[in-house]
C-alpha positions as CSV (number, residue, x, y, z in Angstrom):
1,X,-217.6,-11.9,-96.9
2,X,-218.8,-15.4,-96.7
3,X,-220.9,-15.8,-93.6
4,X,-219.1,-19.0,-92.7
5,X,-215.8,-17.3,-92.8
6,X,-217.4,-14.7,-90.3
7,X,-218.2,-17.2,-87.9
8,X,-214.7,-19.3,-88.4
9,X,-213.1,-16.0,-87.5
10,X,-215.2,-15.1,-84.6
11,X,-214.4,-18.9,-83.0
12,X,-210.6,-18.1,-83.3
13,X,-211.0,-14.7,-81.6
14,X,-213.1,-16.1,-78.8
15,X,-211.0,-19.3,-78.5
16,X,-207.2,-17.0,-77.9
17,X,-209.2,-14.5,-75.7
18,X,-210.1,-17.3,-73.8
19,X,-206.5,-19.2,-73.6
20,X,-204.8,-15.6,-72.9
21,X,-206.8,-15.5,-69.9
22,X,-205.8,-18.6,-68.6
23,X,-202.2,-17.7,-69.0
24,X,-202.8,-14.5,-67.1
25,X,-205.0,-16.1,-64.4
26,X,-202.0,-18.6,-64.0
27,X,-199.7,-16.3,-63.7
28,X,-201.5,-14.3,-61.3
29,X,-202.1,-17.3,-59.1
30,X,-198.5,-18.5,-59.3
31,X,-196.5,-14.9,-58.6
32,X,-196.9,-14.8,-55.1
33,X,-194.7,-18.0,-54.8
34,X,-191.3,-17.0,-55.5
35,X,-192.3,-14.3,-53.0
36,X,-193.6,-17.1,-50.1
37,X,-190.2,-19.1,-50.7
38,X,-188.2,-16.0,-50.3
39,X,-190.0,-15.8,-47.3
40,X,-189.8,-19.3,-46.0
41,X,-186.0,-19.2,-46.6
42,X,-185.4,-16.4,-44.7
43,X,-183.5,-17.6,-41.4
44,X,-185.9,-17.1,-38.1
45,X,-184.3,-15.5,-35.0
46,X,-184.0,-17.6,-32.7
47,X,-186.0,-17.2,-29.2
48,X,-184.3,-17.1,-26.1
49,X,-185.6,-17.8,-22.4
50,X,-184.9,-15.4,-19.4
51,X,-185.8,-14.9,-16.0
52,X,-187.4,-11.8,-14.6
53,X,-185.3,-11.3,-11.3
54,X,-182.5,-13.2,-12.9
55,X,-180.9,-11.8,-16.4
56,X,-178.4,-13.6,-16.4
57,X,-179.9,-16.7,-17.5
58,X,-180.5,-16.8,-20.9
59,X,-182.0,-20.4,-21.8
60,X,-183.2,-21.7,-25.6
61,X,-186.2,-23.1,-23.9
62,X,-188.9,-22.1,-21.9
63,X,-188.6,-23.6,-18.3
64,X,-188.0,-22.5,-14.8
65,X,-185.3,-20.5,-13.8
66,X,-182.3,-22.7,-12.1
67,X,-181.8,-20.2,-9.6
68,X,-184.9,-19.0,-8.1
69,X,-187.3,-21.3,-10.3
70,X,-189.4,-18.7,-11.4
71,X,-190.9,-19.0,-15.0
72,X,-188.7,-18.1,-17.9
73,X,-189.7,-15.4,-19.9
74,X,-189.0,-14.7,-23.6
75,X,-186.4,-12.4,-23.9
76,X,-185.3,-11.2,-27.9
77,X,-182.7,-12.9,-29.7
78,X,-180.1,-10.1,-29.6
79,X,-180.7,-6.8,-27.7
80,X,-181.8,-3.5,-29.5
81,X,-179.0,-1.4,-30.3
82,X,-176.6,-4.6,-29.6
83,X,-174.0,-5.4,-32.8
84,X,-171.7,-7.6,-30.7
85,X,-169.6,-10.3,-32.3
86,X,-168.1,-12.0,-30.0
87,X,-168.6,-13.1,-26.3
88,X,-167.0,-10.1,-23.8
89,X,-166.8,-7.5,-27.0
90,X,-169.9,-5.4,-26.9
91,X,-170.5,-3.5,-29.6
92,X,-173.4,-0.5,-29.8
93,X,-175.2,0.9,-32.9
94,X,-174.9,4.9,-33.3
95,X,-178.3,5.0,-31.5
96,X,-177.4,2.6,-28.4
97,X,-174.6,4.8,-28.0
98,X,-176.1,8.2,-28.1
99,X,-178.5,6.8,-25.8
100,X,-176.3,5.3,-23.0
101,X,-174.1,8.8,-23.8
102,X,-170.7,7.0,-24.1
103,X,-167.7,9.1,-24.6
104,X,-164.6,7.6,-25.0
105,X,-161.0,9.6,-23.8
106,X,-157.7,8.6,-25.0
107,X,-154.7,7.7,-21.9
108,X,-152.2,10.1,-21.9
109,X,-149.0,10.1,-20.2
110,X,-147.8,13.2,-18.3
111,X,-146.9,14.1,-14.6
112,X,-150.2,13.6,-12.4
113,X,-150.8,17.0,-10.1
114,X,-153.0,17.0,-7.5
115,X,-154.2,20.1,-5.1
116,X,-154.6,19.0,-1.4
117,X,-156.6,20.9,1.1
118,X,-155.3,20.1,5.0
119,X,-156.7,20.7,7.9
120,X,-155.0,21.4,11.4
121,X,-154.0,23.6,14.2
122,X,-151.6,25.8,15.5
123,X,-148.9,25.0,18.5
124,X,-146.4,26.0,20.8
125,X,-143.2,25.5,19.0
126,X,-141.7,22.8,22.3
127,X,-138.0,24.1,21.3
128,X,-139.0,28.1,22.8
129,X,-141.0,27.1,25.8
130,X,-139.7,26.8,29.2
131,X,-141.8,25.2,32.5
132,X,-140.8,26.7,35.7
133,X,-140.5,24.2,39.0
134,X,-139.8,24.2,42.5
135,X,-136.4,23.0,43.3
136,X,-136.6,22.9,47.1
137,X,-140.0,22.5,49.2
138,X,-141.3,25.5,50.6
139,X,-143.7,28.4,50.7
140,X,-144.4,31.1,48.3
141,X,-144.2,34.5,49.9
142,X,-145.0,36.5,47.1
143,X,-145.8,36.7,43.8
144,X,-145.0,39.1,40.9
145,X,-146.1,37.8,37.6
146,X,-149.4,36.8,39.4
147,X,-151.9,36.2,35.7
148,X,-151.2,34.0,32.3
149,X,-151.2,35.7,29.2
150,X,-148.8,38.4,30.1
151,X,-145.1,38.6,28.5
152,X,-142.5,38.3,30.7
153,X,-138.8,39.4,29.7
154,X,-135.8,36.7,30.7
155,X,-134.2,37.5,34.4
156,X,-137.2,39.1,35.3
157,X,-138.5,38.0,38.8
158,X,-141.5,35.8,39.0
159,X,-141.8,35.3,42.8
160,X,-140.3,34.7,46.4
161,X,-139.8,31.3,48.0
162,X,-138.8,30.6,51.8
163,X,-137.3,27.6,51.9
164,X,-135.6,26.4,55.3
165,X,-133.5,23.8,53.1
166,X,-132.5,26.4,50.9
167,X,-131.3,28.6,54.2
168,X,-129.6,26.0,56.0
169,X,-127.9,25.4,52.3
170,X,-127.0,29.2,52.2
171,X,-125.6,29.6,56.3
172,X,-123.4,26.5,55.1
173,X,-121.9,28.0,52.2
174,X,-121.0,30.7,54.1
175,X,-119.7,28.8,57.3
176,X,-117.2,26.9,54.2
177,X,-116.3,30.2,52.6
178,X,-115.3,30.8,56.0
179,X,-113.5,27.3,56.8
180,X,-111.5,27.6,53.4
181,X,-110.4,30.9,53.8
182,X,-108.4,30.1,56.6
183,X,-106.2,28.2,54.9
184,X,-103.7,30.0,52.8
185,X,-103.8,29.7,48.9
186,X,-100.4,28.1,48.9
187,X,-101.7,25.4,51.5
188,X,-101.7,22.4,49.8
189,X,-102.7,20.3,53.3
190,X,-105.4,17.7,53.3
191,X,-107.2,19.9,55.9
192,X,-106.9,23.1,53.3
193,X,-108.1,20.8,50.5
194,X,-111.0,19.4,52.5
195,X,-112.1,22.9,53.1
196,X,-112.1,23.9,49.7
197,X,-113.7,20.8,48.6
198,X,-116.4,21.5,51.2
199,X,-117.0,25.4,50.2
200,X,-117.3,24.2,46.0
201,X,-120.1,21.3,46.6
202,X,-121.9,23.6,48.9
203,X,-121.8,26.6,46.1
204,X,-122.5,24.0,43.2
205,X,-125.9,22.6,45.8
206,X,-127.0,26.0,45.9
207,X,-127.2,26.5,42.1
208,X,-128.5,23.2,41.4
209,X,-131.6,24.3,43.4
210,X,-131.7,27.2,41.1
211,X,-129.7,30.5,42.4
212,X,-128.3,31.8,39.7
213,X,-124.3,32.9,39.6
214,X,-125.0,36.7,40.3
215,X,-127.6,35.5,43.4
216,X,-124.5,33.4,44.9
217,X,-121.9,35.9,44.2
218,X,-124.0,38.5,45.8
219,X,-124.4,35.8,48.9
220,X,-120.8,35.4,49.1
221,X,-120.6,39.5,49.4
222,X,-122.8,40.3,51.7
223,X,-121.9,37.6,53.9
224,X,-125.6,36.8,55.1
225,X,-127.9,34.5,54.4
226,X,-131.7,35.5,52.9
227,X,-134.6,33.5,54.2
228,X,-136.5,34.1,50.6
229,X,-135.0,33.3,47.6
230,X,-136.3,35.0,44.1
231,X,-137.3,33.1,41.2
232,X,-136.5,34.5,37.8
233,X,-137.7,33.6,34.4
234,X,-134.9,32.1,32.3
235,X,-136.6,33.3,28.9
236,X,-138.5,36.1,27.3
237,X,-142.0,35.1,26.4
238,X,-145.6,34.8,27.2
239,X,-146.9,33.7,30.5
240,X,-149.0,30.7,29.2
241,X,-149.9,28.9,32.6
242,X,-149.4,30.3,36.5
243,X,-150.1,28.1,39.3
244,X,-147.8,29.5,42.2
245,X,-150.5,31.8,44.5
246,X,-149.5,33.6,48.1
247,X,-149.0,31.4,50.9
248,X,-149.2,28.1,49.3
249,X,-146.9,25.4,50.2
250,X,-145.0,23.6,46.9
251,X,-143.3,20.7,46.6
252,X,-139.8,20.2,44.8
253,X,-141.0,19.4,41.0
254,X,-144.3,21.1,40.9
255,X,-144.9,23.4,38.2
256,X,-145.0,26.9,38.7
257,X,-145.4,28.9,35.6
258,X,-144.8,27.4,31.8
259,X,-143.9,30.6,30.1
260,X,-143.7,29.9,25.6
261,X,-141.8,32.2,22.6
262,X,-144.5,32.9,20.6
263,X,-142.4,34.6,17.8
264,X,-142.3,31.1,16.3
265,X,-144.7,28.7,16.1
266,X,-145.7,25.3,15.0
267,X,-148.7,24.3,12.4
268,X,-149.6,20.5,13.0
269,X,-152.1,19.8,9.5
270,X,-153.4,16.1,9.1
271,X,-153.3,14.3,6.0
272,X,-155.0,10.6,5.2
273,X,-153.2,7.9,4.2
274,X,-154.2,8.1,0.4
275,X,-153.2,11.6,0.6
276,X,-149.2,10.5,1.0
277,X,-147.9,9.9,-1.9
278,X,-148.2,13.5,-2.5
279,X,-146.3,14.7,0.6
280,X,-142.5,15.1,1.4
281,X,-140.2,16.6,3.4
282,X,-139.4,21.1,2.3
283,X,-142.6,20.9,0.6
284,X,-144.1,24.4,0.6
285,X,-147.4,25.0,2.4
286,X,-149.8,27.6,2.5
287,X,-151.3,28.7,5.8
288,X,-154.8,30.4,5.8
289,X,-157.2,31.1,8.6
290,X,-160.5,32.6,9.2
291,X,-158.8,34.8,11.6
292,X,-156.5,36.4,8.8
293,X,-159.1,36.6,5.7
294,X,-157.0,37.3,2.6
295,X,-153.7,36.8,4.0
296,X,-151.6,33.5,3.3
297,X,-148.5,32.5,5.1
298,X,-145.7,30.6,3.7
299,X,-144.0,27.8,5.3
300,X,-142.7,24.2,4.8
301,X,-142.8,20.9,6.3
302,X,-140.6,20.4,8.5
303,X,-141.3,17.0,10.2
304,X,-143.6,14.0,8.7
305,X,-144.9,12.1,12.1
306,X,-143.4,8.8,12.2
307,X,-146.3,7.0,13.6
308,X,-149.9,7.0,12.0
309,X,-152.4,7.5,14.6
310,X,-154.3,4.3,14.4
311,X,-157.9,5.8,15.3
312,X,-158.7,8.7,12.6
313,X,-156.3,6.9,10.2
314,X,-154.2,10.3,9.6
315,X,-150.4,11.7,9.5
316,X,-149.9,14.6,11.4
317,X,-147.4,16.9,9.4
318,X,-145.7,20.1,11.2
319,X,-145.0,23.2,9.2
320,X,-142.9,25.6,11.2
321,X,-143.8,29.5,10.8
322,X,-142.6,32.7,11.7
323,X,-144.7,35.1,14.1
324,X,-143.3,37.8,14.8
325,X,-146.1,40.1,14.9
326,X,-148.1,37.6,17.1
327,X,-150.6,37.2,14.9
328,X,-151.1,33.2,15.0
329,X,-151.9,32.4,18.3
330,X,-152.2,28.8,19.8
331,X,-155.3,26.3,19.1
332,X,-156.3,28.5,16.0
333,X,-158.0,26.3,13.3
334,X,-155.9,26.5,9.9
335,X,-155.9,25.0,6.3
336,X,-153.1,24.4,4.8
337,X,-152.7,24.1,0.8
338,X,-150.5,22.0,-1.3
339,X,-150.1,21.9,-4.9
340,X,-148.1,18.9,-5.3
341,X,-147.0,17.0,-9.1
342,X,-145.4,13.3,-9.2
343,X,-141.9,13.5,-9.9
344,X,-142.1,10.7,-13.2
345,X,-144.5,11.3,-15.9
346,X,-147.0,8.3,-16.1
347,X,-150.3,6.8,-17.5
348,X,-153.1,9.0,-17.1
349,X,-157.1,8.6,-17.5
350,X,-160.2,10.5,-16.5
351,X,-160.9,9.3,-13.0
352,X,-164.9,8.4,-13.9
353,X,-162.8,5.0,-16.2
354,X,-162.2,3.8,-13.5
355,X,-164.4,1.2,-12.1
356,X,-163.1,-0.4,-8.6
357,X,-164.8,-2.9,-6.3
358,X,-162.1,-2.3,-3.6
359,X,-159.8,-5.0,-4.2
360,X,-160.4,-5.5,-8.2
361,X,-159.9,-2.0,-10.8
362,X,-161.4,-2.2,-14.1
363,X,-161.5,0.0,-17.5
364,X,-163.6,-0.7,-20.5
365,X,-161.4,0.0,-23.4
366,X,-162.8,0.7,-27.0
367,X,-161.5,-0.9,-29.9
368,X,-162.5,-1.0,-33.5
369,X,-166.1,0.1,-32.3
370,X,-166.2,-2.8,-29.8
371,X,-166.0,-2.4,-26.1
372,X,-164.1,-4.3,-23.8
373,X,-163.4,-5.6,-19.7
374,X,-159.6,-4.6,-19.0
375,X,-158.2,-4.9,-15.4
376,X,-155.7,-2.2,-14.1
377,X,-153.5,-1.3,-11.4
378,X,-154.4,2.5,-10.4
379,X,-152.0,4.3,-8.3
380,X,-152.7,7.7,-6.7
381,X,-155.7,9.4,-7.3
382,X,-155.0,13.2,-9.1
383,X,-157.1,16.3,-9.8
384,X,-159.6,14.4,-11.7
385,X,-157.4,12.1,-13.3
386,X,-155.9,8.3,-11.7
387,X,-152.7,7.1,-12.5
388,X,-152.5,3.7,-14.0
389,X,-149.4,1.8,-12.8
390,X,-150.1,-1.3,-15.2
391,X,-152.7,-2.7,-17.2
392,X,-153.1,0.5,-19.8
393,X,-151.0,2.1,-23.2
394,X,-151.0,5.6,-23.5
395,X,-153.2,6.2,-26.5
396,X,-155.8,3.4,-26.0
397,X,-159.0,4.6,-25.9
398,X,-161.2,4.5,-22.3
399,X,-164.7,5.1,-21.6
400,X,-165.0,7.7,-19.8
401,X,-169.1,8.6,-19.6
402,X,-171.8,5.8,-19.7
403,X,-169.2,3.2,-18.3
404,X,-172.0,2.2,-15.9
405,X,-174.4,1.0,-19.0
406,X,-171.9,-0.7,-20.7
407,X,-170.8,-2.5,-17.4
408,X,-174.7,-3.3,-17.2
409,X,-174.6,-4.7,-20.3
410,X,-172.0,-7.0,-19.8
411,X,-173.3,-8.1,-16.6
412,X,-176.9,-9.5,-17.6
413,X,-175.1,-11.0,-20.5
414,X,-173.1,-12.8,-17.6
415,X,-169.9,-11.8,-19.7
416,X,-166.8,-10.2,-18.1
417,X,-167.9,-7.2,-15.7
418,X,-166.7,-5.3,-12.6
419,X,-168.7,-8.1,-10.4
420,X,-167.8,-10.7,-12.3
421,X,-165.3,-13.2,-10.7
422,X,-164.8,-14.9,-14.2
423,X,-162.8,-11.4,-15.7
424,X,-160.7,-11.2,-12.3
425,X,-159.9,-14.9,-12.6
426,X,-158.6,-14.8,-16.4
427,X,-156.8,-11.5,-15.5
428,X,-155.0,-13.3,-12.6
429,X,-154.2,-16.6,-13.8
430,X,-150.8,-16.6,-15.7
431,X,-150.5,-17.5,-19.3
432,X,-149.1,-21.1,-18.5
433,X,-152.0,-21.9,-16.2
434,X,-154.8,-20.8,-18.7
435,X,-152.8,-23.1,-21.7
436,X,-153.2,-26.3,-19.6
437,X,-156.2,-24.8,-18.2
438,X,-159.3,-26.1,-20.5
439,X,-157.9,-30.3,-21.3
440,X,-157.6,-30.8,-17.4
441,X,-161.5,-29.5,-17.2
442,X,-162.7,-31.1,-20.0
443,X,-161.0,-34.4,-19.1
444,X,-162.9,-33.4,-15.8
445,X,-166.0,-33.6,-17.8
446,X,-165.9,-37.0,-19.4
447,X,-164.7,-38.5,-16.2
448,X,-167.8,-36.9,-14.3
449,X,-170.4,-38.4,-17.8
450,X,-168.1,-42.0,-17.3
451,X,-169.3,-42.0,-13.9
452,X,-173.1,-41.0,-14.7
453,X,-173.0,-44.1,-17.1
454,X,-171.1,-46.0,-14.4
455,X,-168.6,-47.1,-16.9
456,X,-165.3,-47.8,-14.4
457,X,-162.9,-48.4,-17.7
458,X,-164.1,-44.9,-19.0
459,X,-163.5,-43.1,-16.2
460,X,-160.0,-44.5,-15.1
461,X,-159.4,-43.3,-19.2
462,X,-160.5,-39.9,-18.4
463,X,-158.9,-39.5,-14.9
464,X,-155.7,-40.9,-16.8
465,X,-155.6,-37.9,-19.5
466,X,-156.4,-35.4,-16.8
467,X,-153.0,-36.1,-14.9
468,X,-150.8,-34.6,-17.4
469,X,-152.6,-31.3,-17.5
470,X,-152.9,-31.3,-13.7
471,X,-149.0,-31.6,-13.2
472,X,-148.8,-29.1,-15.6
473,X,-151.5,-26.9,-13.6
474,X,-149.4,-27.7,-10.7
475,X,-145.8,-26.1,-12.1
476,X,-147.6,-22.8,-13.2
477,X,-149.2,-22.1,-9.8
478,X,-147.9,-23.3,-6.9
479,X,-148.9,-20.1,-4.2
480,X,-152.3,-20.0,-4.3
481,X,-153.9,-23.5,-4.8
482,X,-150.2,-25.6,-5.4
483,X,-151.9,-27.7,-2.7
484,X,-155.5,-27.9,-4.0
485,X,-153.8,-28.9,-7.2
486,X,-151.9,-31.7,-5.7
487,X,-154.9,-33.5,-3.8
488,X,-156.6,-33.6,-7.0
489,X,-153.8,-35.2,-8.8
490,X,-153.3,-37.8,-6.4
491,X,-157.1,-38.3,-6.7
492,X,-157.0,-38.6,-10.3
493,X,-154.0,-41.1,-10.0
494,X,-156.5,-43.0,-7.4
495,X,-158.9,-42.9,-10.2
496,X,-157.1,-44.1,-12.9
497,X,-155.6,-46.9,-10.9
498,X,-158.6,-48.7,-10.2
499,X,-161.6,-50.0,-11.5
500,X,-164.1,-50.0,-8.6
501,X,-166.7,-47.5,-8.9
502,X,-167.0,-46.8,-5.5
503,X,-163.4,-45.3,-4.6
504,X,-163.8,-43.6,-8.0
505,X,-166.9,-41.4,-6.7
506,X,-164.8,-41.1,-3.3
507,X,-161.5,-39.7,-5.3
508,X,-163.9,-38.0,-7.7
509,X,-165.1,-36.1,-4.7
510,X,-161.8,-34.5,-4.2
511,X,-161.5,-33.8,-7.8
512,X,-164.9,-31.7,-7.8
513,X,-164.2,-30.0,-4.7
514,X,-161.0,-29.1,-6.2
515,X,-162.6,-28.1,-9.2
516,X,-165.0,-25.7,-7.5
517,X,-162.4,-24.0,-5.7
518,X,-160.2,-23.1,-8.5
519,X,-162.7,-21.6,-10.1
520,X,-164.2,-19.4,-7.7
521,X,-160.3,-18.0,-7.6
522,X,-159.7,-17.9,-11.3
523,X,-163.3,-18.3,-13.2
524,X,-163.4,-20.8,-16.0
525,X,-163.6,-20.5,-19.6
526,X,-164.7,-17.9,-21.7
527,X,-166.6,-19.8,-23.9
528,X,-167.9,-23.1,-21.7
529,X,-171.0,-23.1,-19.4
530,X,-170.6,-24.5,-16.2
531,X,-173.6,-25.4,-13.5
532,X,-172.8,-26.4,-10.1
533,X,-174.9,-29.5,-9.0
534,X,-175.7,-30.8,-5.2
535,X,-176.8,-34.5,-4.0
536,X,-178.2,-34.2,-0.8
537,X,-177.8,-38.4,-0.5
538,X,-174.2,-38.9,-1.4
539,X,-172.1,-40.9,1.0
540,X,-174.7,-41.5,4.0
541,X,-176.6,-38.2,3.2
542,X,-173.4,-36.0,3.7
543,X,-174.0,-34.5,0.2
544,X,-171.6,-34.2,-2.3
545,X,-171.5,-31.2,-5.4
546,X,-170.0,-31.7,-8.5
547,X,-169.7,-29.7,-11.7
548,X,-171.5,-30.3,-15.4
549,X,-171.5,-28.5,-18.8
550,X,-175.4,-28.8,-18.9
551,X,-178.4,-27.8,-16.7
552,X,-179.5,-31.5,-17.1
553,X,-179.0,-33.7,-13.8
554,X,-176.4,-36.3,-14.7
555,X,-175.7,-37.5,-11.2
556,X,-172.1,-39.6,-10.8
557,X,-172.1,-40.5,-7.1
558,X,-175.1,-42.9,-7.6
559,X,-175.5,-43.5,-11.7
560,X,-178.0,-45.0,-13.6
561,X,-179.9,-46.0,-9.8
562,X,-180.6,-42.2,-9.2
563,X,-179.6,-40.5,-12.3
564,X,-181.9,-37.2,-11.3
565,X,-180.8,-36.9,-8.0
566,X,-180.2,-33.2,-6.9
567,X,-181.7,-30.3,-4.6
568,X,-179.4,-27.5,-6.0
569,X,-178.9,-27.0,-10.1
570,X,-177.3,-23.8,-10.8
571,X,-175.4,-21.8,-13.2
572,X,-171.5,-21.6,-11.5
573,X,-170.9,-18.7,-9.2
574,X,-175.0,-18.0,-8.8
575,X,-175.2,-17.4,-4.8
576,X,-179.0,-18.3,-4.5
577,X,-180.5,-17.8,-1.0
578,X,-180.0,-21.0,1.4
579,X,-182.9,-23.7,0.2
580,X,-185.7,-24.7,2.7
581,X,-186.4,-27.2,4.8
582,X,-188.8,-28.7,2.2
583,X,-186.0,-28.2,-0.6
584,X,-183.5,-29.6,1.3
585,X,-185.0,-32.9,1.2
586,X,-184.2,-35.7,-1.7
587,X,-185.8,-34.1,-4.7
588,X,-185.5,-36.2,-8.5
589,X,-184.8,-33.5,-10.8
590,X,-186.0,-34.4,-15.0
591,X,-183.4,-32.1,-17.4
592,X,-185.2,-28.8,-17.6
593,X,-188.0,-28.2,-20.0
């Protein structure tokens, strides 16, 4: 070979070694693009602003919080564990919820039972006890039953009582015995009939002041009068109390012995007011008492008290039961035990779904994954279970365990929770009211930015299309705020009929007051953002509030001359502690960084 071909052929090896590294150094430098632009397309999470003490404030900028005006803090876009769509539906990953340790319990229906444990006493059953009194003054001469506690049998004598009364009574029995007898049975005479007449009222005085028949008739046979007289006891029984003693002098009406039947007694057990709806009349009670261990008596109620008693708040229940061996004795300390089942089979969940703050009762039902706020109406509480009157379907599914994270949750994400006025307000508020609900506050809205731009002609426009939807608001609740709802329309008619700004703040006034009170009772929107603004200067320095869809200090009592004016900015239904003396001042307020 040539050595010019040699070289010719070395150049063109040289020269495509050298252009097939350039292509691979290109490529190498150009690779990581597609890479970069996959990486600068992908969407960044966006960063969201909270405050410390606060959680509830969630903010896309950094700033100070509107409630205690602490710095914001970033807080991550969505939560760990949080998969939730939609605004009140919180939905947790397989992790979040093995965390929190959420079990979720169908509602059944069935016939709630509940076991009641009673507490009470045993008593003297008032229909077999008898109180013995003095009939006639006098003096007690002697005394047989002379000690309580001892049975006594009925005629048997209790003691002797002279009674110069009860003598002179006796001597004039005998004196008309004597006077009538005179007279011949067949003398009908008005001297005859008088004597007769005479001879009964004396007998009948005699056993009004308590001689019995067989005492009288043996008066009337022996024909003289006995300076004691002997008082019997006019039942069998125990001797409970004994106050007669030798030698003392009684008056007519004191009590002398109270003597009881004991054979029967009385079981008074207390039950509170939530315990009611379990009790009737023949229920069956057990009786047990640390005096009998192991032995149960059987009885039923007999009489439900008809009057509460106010103090303690209970019901006191009598159970009537026999005693014939004597073995319940007076002032003993009992239980009594009820097993008692609802007559209609209802709506049944574990007790721990319940959530209650005392006047509001909510569940968190799951669905499709997703939890959410339901409000119920619970009726008696059972053996761990709670009866749900309304709000519930047998078959939906409850949280039962880790309802207190979820309700966490909910809260700091200031949706619907168990403190949160908004869920009882959108609970309450009937379906007509929450149609017309949204066009009256957004016409609200514009009229409040009108009068920020102090633009008269737009704000009698807005106060014009908030009438309708006020009447509206008026039809569907007339009980609760029907007269709220009427000052506000006549102030929206004011507003509408005039073009002078200042009786359009006056009326608007009324409007936002209005405003503020409906909803505290029924919460607003689920989806609009409401802050609650205060200008300390409005009408002579009386101060006036007014509501806004933004943090940013629009004020509409003075416009464009003191647009910033405000010493309160707050998210709606934030109770902030009362400002200073230094806040309380004027203060200009810029929109929030």
């Amino acid at each position: 070979m040539k050595p010019s071909r040699l070289i010719s052929f070395a150049l063109i090896i040289a020269l495509s070694s050298f252009v097939l590294g350039l292509r691979l150094a290109g490529s190498s430098q150009q690779s990581p693009e597609p890479a970069h632009q996959t990486h600068e397309q992908e969407p960044q999470s966006e960063q969201i602003w909270t405050c410390s003490m606060h959680p509830q404030i969630r903010l896309p900028k950094a700033g100070k919080c509107p409630i205690c005006h602490m710095d914001l803090v970033p807080a991550a876009a969505a939560d760990e564990g949080d998969e939730s769509p939609t605004e009140g539906s919180l939905k947790l990953s397989p992790r979040a919820k093995a965390l929190a340790r959420v079990e979720s319990r169908p509602a059944q229906m069935g016939r709630a039972v509940r076991s009641l444990r009673l507490y009470g006493q045993v008593a003297v059953d008032d229909s077999r006890q008898a109180r013995i009194a003095a009939w006639v003054d006098g003096r007690i001469e002697r005394v047989y039953v002379d000690q309580a506690g001892v049975p006594v049998r009925r005629g048997q004598p209790l003691l002797k009582l002279y009674s110069p009364q009860l003598l002179a009574s006796q001597e004039e029995l005998l004196g008309s015995k004597k006077a009538a007898a005179a007279y011949a049975p067949s003398d009908k005479g008005p001297m005859a009939r008088a004597a007769r007449r005479m001879f009964e009222a004396s007998r009948k005085r005699l056993r009004l002041w308590g001689m019995s028949e067989i005492q009288l008739d043996g008066l009337l046979k022996s024909g003289q009068a006995e300076d004691l007289v002997t008082i019997r006891s006019p039942m069998s029984g125990v001797v409970l109390e004994r106050h007669g003693l030798p030698g003392a002098y009684v008056k007519t009406g004191q009590v002398l012995y109270n003597i009881a039947d004991l054979s029967r007694v009385w079981v008074w057990i207390e039950a509170y007011e939530e315990d009611l709806p379990w009790i009737q009349l023949g229920q069956k009670v057990r009786i047990l008492t640390p005096a009998l261990p192991g032995r149960e008596i059987e009885g039923a109620i007999a009489l439900l008290d008809p009057v509460m008693n106010a103090p303690s708040r209970v019901l006191r229940l009598r159970v009537e039961l026999d005693n014939r061996d004597f073995a319940l004795r007076p002032g003993m300390q009992v239980t009594g035990l009820l097993l008692a089942e609802l007559p209609e089979a209802q709506v049944l969940v574990p007790d721990s779904a319940v959530l209650s703050t005392g006047k509001r009762h909510i569940v968190y039902v799951e669905q499709e994954g997703a939890y959410r706020l339901r409000h119920v109406q619970p009726g008696p509480l059972a053996d761990g279970q709670r009866v749900i009157l309304s709000g519930l379907k047998p078959g939906e599914q409850v949280v039962t365990e880790g309802i207190f994270q979820i309700d966490a949750a909910m809260q700091i994400r200031a949706w619907p929770s168990l403190m949160s006025p908004q869920a009882e307000a959108e609970e309450e508020a009937p379906e007509s009211f929450r149609k017309n609900f949204k066009p009256a506050l957004v016409a609200y809205l514009d009229l409040q930015q009108a009068l920020a731009d102090d633009d008269a002609q737009a704000s009698s426009q807005a106060a014009k299309q908030m009438d309708p939807s006020l009447a509206k608001l008026q039809s569907a609740e007339q009980e609760k705020i029907g007269a709220e709802l009427a000052k506000m329309k006549q102030a929206a008619k004011t507003i509408a009929g005039t073009r002078a700004l200042e009786f359009q703040r006056r009326a608007f006034q009324t409007l936002s007051d209005g405003w503020l009170k409906i909803l505290r009772h029924h919460g607003g929107p689920a989806k609009l953002s409401l802050f609650e603004h205060h200008c300390p200067m409005a009408f002579n320095n009386q101060g006036a509030w007014w509501l806004d869809d933004s943090l940013k200090v629009t004020n509409p009592y003075f416009g464009e001359s003191m647009l910033r004016c405000a010493d309160v900015s707050r998210p709606l239904g934030s109770r902030p502690s009362p400002p200073s003396k230094a806040q309380q001042g004027h203060q200009h307020h810029g929109s929030p960084s």
